[in-house]
N, C-alpha and C positions, 0 to 999 in steps of 0.2 A: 283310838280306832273306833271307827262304827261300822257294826253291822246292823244290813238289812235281811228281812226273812219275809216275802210276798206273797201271799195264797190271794187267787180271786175265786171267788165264793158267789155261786147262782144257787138260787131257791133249794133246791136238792141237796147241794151239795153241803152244807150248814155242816162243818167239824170234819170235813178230808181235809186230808194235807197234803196229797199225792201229787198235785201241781204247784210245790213251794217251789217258787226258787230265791237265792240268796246273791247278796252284794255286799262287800266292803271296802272301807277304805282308810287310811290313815289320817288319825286327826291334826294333818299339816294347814295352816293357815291357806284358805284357796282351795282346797279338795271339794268337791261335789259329786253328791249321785241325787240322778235325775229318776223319776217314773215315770209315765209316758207310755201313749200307743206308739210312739213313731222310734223303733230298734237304732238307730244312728244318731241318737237324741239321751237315748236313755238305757240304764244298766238295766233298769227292772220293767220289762213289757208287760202290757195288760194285752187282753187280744182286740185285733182291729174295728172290732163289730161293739165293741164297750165306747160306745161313745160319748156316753156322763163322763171319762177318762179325755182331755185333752191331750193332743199330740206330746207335750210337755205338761205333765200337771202340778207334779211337786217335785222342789229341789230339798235335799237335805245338803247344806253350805257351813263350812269348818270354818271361824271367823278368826283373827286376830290373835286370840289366845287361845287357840284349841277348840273353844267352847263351838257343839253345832247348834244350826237352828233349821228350823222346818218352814219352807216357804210354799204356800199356793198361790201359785201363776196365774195370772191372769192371762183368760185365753179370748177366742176372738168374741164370745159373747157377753153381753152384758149382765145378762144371769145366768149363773152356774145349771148344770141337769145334774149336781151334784151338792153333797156336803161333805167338807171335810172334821174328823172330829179326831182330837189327843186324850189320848190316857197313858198317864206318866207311872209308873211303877205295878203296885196288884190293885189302883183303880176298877171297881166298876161299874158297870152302869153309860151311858151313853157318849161319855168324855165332854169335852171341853169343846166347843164350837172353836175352829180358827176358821178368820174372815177371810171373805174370797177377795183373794191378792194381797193379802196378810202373811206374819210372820210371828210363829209362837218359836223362843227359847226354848230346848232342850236343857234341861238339868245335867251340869255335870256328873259324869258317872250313872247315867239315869237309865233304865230302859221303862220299855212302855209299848203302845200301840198307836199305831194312825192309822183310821177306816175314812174310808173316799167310801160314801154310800151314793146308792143310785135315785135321786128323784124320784123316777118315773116306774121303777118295781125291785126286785129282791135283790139286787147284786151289790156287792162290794167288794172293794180290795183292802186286804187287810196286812199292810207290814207293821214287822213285829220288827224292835229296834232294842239295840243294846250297846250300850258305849263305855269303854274301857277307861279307866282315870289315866 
């Protein structure tokens, strides 16, 4: 099973949690949770006016043998108003760059973090992921 845990985070807000929200799902071959501005596309919404956030941004996709992995979508632009970055267990520090419309492995059994940071000023969305053996 994976769970997700989503805060989006503006300049101010730096360490509330008061607008988590959470997703999971069962680690069956084929299962996916999407994030995403666009509600009928995705478990976990950012709000509409985030628009470093693609309609679809990233998928987390349950492969073959259970194992997930982290995908950023490529959206209609050619350059991102965003980065996406991984931190795989008590990592810290700024994680791991994944390429835009790339696809970083998840560690079995692994939790960790992915920040979708904003370009263009202080926002982020930050889910926080945990996955069961």
């Amino acid at each position: 099973m994976l769970e997700l845990t989503m805060a989006t985070v503006a300049d101010g807000d730096a360490g509330a949690t008061a607008g988590m929200v959470m997703a999971e799902a069962d680690s069956t071959p084929g299962s996916v949770l999407r994030v995403g501005r666009d509600a009928a596309l995705c478990r976990l919404v950012t709000p509409d006016d985030w628009l470093f956030v693609s309609r679809v941004h990233l998928e987390f996709r349950c492969g073959p043998g259970g194992e997930w992995s982290l995908n950023w979508l490529r959206g209609s632009q050619d350059d991102p108003a965003s980065e996406v970055r991984l931190r795989v267990g008590a990592a810290q520090g700024p994680g791991r760059p994944v390429p835009y419309g790339g696809v970083a492995e998840l560690p079995r059994g692994a939790s960790g973090e992915v920040v979708v940071l904003d370009r263009s000023g202080p926002r982020t969305v930050n889910i926080g992921f945990y996955q069961e053996n």
